[in-house]
C-alpha positions in Angstrom: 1.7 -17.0 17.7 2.8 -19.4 20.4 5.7 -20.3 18.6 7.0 -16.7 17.8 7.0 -15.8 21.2 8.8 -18.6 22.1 11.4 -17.6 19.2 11.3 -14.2 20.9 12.4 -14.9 24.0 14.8 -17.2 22.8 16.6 -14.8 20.4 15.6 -11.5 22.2 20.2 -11.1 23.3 21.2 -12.0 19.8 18.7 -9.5 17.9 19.9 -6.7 19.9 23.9 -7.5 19.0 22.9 -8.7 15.5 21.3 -5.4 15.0 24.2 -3.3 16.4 26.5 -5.1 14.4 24.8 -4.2 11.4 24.1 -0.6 11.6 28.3 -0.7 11.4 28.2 -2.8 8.9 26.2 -2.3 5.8 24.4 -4.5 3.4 23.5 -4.8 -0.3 21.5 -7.5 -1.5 18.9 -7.8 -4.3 14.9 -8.0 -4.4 13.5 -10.8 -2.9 10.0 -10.4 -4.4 10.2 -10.1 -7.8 14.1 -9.1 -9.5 12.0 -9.0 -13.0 10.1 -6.3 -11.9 12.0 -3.8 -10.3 11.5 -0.2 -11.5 13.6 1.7 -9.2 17.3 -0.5 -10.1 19.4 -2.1 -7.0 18.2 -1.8 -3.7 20.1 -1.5 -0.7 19.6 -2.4 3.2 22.5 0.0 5.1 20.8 -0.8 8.0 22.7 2.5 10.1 19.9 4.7 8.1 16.9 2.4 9.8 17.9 3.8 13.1 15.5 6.3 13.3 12.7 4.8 11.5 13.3 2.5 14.0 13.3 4.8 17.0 10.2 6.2 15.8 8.3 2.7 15.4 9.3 2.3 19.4 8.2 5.4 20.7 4.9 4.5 18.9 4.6 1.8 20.9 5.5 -1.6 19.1 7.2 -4.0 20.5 10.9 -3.6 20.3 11.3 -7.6 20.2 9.2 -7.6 17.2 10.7 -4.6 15.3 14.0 -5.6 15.9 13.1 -9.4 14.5 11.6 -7.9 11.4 14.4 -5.1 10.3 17.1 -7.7 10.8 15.8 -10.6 8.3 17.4 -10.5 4.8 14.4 -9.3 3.0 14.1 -6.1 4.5 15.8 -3.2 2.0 15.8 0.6 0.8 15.0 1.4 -2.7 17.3 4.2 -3.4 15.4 5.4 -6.4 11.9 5.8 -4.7 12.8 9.2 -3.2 12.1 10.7 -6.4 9.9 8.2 -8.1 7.2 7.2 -5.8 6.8 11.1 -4.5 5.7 11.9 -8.0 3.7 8.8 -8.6 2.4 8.5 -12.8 -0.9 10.1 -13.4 -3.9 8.0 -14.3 -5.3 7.8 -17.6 -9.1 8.2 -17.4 -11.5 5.4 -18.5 -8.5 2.9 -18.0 -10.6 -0.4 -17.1 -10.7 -3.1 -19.8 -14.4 -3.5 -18.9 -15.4 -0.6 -20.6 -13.3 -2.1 -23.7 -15.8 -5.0 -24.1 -13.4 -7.2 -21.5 -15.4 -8.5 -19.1 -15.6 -12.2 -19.9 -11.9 -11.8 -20.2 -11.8 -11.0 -16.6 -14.7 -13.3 -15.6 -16.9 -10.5 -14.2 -20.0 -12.4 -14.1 -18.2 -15.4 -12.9 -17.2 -13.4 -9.8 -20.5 -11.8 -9.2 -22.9 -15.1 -8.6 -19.8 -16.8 -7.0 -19.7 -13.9 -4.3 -23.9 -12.9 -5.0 -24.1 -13.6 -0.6 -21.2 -11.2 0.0 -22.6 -8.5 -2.3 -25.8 -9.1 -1.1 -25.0 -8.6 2.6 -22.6 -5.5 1.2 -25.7 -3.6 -0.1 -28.0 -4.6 2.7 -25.2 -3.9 5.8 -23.5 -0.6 4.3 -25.6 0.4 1.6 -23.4 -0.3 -1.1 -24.6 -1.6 -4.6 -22.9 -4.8 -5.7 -21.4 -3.1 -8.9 -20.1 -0.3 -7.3 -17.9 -2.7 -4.7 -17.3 -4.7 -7.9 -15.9 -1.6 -10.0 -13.5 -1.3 -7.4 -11.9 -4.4 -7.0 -12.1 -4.5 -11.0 -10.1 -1.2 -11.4 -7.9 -1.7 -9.0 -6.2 -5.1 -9.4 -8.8 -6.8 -12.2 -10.5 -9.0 -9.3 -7.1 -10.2 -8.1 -5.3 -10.8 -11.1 -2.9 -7.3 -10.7 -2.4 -7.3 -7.1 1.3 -6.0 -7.5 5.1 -6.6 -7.1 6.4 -4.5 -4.6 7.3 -5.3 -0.9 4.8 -3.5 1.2 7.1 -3.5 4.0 9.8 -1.8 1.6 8.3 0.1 0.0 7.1 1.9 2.9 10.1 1.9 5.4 12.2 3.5 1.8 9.0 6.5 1.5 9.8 6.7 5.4 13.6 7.8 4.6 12.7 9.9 2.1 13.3 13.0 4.6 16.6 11.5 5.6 20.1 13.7 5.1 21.1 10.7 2.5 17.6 10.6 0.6 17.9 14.8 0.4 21.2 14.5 -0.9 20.0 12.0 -3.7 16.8 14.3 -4.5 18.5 17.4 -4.9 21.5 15.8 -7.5 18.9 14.4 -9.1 16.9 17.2 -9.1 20.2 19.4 -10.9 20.8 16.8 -13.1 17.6 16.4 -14.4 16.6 20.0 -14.8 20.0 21.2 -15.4 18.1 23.8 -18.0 16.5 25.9 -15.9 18.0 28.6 -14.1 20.0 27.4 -10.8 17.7 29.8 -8.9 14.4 28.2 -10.4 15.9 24.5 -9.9 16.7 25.7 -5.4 12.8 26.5 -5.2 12.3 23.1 -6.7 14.5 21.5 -4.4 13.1 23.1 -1.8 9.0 21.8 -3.2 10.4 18.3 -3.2 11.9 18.6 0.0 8.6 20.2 1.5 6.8 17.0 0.2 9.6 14.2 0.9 9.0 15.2 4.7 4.9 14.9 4.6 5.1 11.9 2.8 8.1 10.4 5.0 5.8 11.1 7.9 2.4 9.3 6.3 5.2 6.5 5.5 6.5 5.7 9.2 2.4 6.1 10.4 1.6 3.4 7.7 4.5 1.4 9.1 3.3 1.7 12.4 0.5 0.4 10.8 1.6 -2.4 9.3 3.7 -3.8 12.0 0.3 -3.7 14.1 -0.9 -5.7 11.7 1.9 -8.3 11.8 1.6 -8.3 15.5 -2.3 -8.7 16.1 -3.1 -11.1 12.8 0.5 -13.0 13.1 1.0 -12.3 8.6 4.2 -12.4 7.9 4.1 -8.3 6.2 7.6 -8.9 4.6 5.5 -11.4 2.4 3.2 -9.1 1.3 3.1 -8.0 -1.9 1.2 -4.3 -3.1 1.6 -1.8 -5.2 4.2 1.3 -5.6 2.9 3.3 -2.8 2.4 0.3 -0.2 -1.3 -0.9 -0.4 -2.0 -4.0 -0.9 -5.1 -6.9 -0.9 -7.4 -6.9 -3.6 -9.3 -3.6 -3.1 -5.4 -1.7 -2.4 -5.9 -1.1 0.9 -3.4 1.0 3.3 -2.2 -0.8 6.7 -3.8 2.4 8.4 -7.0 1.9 6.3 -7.0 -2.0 7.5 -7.3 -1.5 10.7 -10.1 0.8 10.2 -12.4 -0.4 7.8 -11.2 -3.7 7.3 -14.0 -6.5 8.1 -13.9 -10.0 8.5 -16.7 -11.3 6.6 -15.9 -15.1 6.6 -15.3 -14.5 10.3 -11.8 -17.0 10.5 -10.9 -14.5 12.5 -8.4 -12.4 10.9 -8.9 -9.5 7.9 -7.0 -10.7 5.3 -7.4 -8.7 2.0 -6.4 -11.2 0.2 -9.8 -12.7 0.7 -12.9 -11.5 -1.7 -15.2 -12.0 1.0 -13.3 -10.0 3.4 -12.0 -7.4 0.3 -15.7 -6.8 -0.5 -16.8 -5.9 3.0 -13.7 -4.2 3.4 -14.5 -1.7 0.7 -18.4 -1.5 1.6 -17.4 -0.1 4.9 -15.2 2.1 3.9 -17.3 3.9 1.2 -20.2 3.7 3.7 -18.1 5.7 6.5 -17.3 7.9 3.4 -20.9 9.0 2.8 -22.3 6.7 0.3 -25.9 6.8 -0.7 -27.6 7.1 -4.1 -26.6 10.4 -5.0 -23.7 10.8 -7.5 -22.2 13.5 -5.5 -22.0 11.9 -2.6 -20.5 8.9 -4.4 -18.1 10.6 -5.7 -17.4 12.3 -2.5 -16.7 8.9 -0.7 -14.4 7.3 -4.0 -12.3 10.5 -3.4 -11.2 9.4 -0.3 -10.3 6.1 -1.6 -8.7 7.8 -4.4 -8.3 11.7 -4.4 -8.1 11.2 -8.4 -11.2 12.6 -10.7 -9.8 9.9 -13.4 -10.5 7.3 -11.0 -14.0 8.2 -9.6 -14.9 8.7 -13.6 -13.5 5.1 -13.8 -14.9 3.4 -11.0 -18.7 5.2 -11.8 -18.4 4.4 -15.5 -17.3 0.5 -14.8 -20.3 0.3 -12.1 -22.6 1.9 -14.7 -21.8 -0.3 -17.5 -21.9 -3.9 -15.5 -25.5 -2.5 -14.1 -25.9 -2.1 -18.2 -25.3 -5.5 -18.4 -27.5 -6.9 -16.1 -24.8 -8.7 -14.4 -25.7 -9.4 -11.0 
């Protein structure tokens, strides 16, 4: 933390004329994560359009030092495509998890569950959580750390937070002609006009997560632009939003940071959550509480069905 302060103060002149330099002079470069696993096709950094995400991230109250540092390094960029691809994100098949597929030696399920038994343990008898429901959830959503994700969390969500921009608009509403160029023009403006409705709520939830997530970078010192999630920007083994990690995160191996990325920390994590949610032994209050980690009836069936069937199996 030391060192980046002194970096800071050192570079503090240079990151202001760096960055006006840049929003005259535009970009490209390719993904720095993972090329192989793009889904959205080349992404972009025209650094002029970050203005007002950046703007925003100020007036929240971040430092401008540390914004300013992070939106000028090479790895920062805009997906083009997300506008209309993570706003209409693919639907969840129900009973998805390989575990109720006969899979869970393949995933080591048992293995986890004595190798974390104290964590579990101190999730049931702090929060109220059984051990196979915390369990279900980690399994569903990354397989206990094996599918943690691809995407740039940090991209990911500044490109949501331009999806209300004049530019992202512009993109949405040719694509929206092009791809619907059957219906009636009349029928494809009110679509527009839906899509547009939605690109500004979920532009806003972006820049609040971003705010998020740069608190994040500033109190635990990660380096977010490493940090790699899913196609709607959560990320650590249980999928957890930058807004949600500050929250609910815990730090159960008390090193003190949360890190996500830590199954005693994930597992606490999502106990605490799902306790502030309501949990208890009834169903319906379960599946109150996994609603609000996932508004998605496919995934409470999932995540109840996969706790039912390791308690089947007398796994922990």
């Amino acid at each position: 933390m030391e060192i980046r302060k002194k970096i800071i103060k050192l570079y503090r002149p240079l990151s202001y004329l760096l960055l006006t330099a840049l929003f005259f002079y535009p970009i490209t470069v390719q993904n720095s994560i993972n090329p192989q696993s793009n889904v959205w096709g080349e992404h972009y950094r025209p650094l002029d359009r970050l203005e007002s995400l950046i703007d925003y991230l100020e007036n929240e109250g971040l430092p401008t030092e540390e914004i300013h540092l992070l939106f000028l390094d090479p790895r920062v960029e805009i997906y083009p495509q997300i506008v209309y691809n993570v706003l209409s994100p693919p639907r969840m098949d129900s009973h998805s998890s390989l575990i109720l597929q006969g899979e869970t030696e393949n995933y080591d399920v048992l293995d986890f569950m004595h190798r974390y038994e104290n964590y579990l343990t101190m999730a049931q008898e702090e929060y109220g959580v059984e051990p196979e429901a915390v369990v279900a959830i980690l399994f569903v959503e990354t397989k206990l750390g094996k599918m943690i994700g691809s995407h740039s969390v940090f991209n990911v969500l500044a490109s949501i937070a331009l999806s209300d921009d004049a530019q992202s608009l512009a993109q949405l509403e040719d694509y929206i002609h092009e791809t619907y160029h059957y219906l009636p023009f009349s029928e494809r403006k009110d679509l527009i006009r839906q899509q547009e409705e939605r690109a500004a709520r979920k532009a806003d939830w972006a820049r609040n997560e971003m705010a998020s997530l740069i608190r994040l970078h500033v109190q635990t010192d990660m380096d977010v632009l490493e940090l790699p999630g899913s196609y709607a920007g959560a990320f650590g083994y249980p999928q957890f939003m930058p807004t949600s990690v500050l929250k609910w995160g815990v730090d159960a191996d008390k090193d003190g940071i949360v890190d996500l990325y830590s199954f005693p920390d994930a597992i606490l994590s999502v106990a605490n959550f799902l306790h502030t949610k309501g949990w208890d032994n009834s169903e319906e209050a379960q599946k109150r509480a996994l609603y609000r980690y996932n508004f998605s009836s496919a995934y409470v069936a999932d995540v109840l069905e996969t706790a039912a069937t390791i308690k089947s199996r007398n796994l922990f």
